[in-house]
C-alpha positions in Angstrom: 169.7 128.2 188.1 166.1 127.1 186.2 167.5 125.1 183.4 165.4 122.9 181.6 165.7 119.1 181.1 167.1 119.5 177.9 169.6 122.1 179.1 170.8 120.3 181.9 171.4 117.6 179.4 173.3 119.4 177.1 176.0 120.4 179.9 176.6 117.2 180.5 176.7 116.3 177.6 180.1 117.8 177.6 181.7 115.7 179.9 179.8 112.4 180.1 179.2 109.8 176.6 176.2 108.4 176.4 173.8 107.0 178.9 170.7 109.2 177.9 168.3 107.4 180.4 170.3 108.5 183.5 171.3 112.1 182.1 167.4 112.5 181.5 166.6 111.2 184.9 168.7 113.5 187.0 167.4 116.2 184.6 164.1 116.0 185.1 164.5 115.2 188.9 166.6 118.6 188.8 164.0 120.9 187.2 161.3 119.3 189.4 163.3 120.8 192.8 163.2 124.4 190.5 159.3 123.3 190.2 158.7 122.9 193.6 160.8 126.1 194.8 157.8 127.9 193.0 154.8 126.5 194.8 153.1 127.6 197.5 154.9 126.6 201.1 151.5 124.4 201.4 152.4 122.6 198.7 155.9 122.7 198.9 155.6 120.4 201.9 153.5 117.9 200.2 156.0 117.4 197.3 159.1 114.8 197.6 162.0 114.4 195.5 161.8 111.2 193.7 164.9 109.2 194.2 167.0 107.0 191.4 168.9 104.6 191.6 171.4 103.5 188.7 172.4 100.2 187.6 175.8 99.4 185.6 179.2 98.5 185.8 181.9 100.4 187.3 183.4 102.9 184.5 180.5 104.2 182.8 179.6 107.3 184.5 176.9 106.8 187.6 179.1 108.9 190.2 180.2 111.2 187.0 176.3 112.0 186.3 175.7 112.7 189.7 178.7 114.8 190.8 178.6 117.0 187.3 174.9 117.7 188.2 175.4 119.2 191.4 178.5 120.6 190.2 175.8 122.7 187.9 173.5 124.3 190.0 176.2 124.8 192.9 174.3 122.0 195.1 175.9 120.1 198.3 176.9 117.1 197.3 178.5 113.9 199.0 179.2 110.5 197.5 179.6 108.2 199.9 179.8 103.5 199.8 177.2 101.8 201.3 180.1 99.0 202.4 181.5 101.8 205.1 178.4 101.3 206.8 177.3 99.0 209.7 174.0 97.7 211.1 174.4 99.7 214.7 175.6 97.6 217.3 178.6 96.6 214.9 181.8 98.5 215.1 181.8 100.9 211.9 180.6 104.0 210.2 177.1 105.5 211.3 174.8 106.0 208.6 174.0 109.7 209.8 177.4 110.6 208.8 176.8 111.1 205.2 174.4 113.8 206.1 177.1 115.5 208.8 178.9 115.4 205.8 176.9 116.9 203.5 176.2 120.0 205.8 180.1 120.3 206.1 179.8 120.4 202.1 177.2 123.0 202.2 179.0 124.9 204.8 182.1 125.4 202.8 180.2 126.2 199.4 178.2 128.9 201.4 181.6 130.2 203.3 183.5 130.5 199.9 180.4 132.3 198.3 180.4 134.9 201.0 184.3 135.2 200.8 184.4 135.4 197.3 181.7 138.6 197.9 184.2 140.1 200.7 187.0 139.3 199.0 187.6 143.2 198.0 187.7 144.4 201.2 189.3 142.1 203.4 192.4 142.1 200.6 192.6 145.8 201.2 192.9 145.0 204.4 195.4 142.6 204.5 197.1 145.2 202.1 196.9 147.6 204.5 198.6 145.3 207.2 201.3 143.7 205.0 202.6 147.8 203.9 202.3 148.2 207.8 204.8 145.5 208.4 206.9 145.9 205.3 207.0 149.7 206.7 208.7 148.7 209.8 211.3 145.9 207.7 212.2 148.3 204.8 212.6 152.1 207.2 215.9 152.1 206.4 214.8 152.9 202.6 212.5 155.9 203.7 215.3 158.3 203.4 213.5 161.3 202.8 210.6 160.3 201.3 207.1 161.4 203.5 205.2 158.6 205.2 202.3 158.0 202.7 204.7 158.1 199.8 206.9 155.7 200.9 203.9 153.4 202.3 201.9 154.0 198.6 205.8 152.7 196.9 205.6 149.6 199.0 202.3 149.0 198.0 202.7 149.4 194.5 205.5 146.9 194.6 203.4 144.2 196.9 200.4 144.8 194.2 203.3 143.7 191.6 204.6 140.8 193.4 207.7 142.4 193.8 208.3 141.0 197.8 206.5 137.6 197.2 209.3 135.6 198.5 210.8 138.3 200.9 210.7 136.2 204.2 209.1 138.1 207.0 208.0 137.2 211.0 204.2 137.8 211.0 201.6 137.2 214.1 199.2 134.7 212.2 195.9 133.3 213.7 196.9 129.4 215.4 194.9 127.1 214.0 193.4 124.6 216.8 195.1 121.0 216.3 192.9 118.2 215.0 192.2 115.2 216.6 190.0 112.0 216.8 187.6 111.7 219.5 186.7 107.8 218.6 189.8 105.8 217.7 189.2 104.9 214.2 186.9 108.1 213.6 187.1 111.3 211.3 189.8 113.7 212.6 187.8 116.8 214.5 188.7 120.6 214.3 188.0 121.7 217.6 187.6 125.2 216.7 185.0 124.4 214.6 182.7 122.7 216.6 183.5 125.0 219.7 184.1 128.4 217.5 184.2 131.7 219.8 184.4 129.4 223.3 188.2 128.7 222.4 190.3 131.7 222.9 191.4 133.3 219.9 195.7 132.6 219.8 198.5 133.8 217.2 202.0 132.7 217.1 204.9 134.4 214.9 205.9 132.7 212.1 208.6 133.1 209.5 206.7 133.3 206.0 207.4 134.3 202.7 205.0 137.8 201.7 203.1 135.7 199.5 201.9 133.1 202.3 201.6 135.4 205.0 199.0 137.4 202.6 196.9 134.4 201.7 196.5 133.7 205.6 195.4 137.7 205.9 193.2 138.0 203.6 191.8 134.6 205.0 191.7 136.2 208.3 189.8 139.5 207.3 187.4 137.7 205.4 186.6 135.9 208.4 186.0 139.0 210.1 183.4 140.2 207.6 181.7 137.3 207.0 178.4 136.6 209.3 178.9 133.2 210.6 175.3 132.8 211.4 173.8 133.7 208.3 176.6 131.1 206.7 175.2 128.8 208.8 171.6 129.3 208.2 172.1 129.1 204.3 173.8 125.9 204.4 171.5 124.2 206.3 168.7 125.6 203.9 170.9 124.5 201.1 171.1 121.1 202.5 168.0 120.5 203.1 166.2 121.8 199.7 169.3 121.4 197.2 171.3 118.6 199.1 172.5 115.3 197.1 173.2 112.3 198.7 175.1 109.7 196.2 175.1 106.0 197.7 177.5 104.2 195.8 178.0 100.1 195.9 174.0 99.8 197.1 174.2 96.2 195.2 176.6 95.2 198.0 174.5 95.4 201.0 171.5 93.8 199.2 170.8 90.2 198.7 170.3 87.4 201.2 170.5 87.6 204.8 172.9 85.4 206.2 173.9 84.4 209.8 177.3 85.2 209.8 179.8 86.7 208.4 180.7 89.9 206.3 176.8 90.0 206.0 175.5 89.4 209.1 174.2 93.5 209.1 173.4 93.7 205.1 169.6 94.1 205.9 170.3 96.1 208.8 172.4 98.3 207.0 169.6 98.8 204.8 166.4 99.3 207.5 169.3 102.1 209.1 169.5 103.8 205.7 165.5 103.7 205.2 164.5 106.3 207.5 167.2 108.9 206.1 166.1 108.3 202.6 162.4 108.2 204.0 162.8 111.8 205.6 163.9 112.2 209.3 165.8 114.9 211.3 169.4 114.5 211.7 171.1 116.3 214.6 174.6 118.0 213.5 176.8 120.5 214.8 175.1 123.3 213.5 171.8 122.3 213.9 169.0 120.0 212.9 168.5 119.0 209.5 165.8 117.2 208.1 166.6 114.9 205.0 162.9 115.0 203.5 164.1 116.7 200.7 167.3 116.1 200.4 167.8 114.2 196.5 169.3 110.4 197.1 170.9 108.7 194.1 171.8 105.2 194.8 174.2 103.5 192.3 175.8 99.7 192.2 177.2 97.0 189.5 173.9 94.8 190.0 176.1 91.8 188.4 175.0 88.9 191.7 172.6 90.5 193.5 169.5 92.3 191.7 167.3 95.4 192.7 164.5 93.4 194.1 167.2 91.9 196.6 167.0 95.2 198.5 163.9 95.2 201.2 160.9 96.2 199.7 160.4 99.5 201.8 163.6 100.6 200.8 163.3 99.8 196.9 160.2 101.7 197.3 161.8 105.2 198.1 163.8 104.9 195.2 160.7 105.1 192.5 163.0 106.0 189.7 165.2 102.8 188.1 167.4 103.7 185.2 170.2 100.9 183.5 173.8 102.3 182.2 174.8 100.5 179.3 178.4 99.3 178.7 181.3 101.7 176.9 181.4 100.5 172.8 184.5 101.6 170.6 182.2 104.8 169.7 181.7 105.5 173.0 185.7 105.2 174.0 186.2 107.6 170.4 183.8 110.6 171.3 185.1 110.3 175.2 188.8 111.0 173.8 187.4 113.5 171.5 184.5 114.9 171.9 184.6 115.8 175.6 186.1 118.8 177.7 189.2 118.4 179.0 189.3 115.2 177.1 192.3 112.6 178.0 194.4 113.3 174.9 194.0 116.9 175.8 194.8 116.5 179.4 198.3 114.7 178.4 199.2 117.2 175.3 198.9 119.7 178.1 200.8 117.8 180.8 203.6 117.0 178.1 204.2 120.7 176.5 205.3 121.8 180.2 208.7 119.2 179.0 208.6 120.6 175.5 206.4 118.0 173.7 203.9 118.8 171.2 201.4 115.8 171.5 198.9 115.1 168.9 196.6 111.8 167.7 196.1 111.2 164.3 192.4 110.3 163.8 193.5 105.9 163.3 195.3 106.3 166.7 192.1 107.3 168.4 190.4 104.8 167.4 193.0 101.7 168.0 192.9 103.0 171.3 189.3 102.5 171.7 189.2 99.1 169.8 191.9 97.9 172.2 190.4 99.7 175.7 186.7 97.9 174.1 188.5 94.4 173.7 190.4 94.3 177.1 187.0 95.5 179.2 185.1 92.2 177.0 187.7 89.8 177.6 188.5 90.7 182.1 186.9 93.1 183.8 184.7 96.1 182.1 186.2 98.8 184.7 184.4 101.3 181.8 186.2 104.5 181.1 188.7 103.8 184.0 190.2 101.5 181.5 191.6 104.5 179.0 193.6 105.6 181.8 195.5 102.7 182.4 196.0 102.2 178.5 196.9 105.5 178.1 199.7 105.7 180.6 200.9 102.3 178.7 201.5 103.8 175.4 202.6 107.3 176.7 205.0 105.3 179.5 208.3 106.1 177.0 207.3 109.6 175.8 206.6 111.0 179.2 210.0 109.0 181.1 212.4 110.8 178.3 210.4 113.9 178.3 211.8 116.9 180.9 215.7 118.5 181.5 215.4 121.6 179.1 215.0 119.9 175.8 214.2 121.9 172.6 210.8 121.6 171.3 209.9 117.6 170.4 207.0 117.1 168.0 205.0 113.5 168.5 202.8 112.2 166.5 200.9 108.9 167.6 199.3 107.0 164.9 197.8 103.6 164.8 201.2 101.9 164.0 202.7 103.6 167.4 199.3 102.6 169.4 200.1 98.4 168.2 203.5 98.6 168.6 203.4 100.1 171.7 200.3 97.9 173.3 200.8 94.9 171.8 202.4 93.2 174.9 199.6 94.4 176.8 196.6 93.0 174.2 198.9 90.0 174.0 198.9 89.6 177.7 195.2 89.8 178.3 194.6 87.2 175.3 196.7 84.5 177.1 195.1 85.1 180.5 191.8 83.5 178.8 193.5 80.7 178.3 195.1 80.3 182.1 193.5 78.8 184.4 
């Protein structure tokens, strides 16, 4: 997708408030990888992403920023915490893991792509197999109807849902079992990693029609899809459109101490440098190299600073941008102005009980006045903290709601937002007093 900077600032515009340094940054980092695709393979090779790493508290959209933007153009994306890893030697996560797991990301983007294309023909398929089956259950229906008829009928009726919850014995692929080959470790599919070398099993199963058609159309799909060429795309897609976030950076920077919880904080850091720096990673389904690959690093920054990190690895992230804080206005356009906003996500959870939901404009904004003064006076958790005062002053409304009630109208104005929160403001205004 070649949208410009401004573009790709626009769509995220929808969903994210504010912080018009970082939107701009990943935009312009964005459109450069569209840049590059149209250079010369000469070139191409010469040219590096430019990396960025965000500073600001937790809340205010770094990870938001990053995941929305690949979100857009359909890249592979992993977020991942720089505190999972360990200097090696040290018993913990390997830091070539994030791009294993980034593959895996692109793998199942390209796989649902191509399913999505065959998805057609293999539910004709499946169809085709299901009326079989039915065929055999319902014979005692025929009567006198001819064969095609009677099979056209029952598929007419699948097509309309009619025999969704009809429980039937089908033969259905058996997935291998999972398991974890380093105690501690991710849990491994074996078929996965050993694909056509397994034998292929099936087990009957009691399932409703519904389920056992999901798993056949799964199963044809599989059958028309060129595993190969799946896996050749991703690992293209990994390499040249691949987005690494590293969230919490802050906390492996700083000092190096002898003992300890930081013992490996610099080491951590020298095993991160040569992925960010470009290197080849070996993974299941091939070699990748991470030259390419776009890394957004992300952290508080309230003890340690940027210039704690070593110097060789604060050089491979060129681009520094700051997130400000959340203000009142900020908290009003969030519940407003974005998509999917949270008073629209509740209004829609609530009218499943019968509840028509709306905010008078004076509600909104005591919501943001009291979500502004709670992150000033303990900790600024950023937008995080709408959620938590927004299941407060709904807690009554959504516990009553439910059981078949007619249809409730609520209104919630600024009088219903003190009542309702004032133990909690109240709460938070002794705790600067305690000790």
């Amino acid at each position: 997708m070649d949208l410009t900077p401004k573009q790709i600032v626009n769509e995220l515009n929808k969903h994210i408030i504010g912080q018009d340094e970082a939107k701009k940054a990943v935009a312009i980092a964005l459109r450069n990888r569209y840049r590059r695709a149209q250079l010369s393979p000469e070139m191409r090779e010469e040219i590096t992403p430019k990396n960025i790493i965000m500073k600001g508290p937790t809340g205010v959209g770094k990870t938001e920023i990053a995941r929305r933007l690949a979100k857009l153009v359909k890249a592979p994306f992993v977020k991942v915490e720089a505190t999972k890893y360990t200097e090696v030697g040290y018993v913990g996560k390997d830091v070539e893991g994030m791009v294993r797991d980034l593959v895996e990301c692109a793998v199942r983007l390209v796989k649902d792509e191509k399913t999505a294309e065959v998805n057609a023909k293999a539910t004709e398929a499946a169809e085709q197999h299901m009326v079989k089956l039915l065929a055999e259950i319902k014979k005692e229906d025929r009567g006198e109807l001819d064969r095609k008829i009677f099979e056209k009928n029952l598929l007419d009726s699948l097509r309309k849902g009619v025999y969704d919850n009809l429980v039937i014995e089908a033969e259905v692929r058996d997935e291998p079992k999972t398991m974890e080959l380093v105690p501690g470790g991710a849990a491994i599919n074996l078929g996965s990693i050993f694909g056509d070398m397994l034998p292929s099993k099936k087990k009957k199963r009691k399932l409703t029609v519904k389920e056992a058609m999901r798993m056949f159309v799964a199963e044809e799909a599989d059958k028309l899809i060129d595993d190969d060429a799946v896996t050749e795309e991703a690992l293209r897609r990994a390499e040249n459109d691949g987005i690494i976030f590293i969230d919490e950076i802050d906390k492996i920077a700083g000092k190096e101490s002898t003992s300890g919880v930081d013992v490996s904080r610099e080491g951590v850091q020298r095993d991160i440098l040569p992925i960010v720096e470009g290197s080849t990673v070996m993974t299941k389904y091939g070699p990748v190299k991470t030259d390419y690959m776009l890394f957004i690093a992300a952290g508080a920054f309230h003890v340690a600073r940027v210039e704690d990190l070593i110097p060789e690895l604060q050089g491979r992230f060129p681009v520094s941008v700051e997130l400000s804080s959340l203000t009142k206005e900020d908290f009003i356009k969030i519940l407003t102005n974005t998509e999917h906003s949270l008073t629209q996500q509740y209004a829609v959870l609530l009218a499943v009980d019968n509840v028509d939901l709306t905010f008078t404009p004076d509600a909104i904004e005591a919501i943001a006045e009291i979500s502004e003064e709670i992150n000033m006076t303990s900790e600024d958790i950023g937008a995080r903290r709408l959620h938590t005062v927004m299941e407060y002053l709904l807690e009554d409304i959504s516990y009553n709601a439910g059981g078949g009630h007619p249809l409730v109208q609520v209104e919630i104005n600024r009088a219903y937002v003190e009542e309702h929160l004032k133990n909690m403001t109240r709460d938070r205004n002794l705790k600067k007093y305690v000790l």
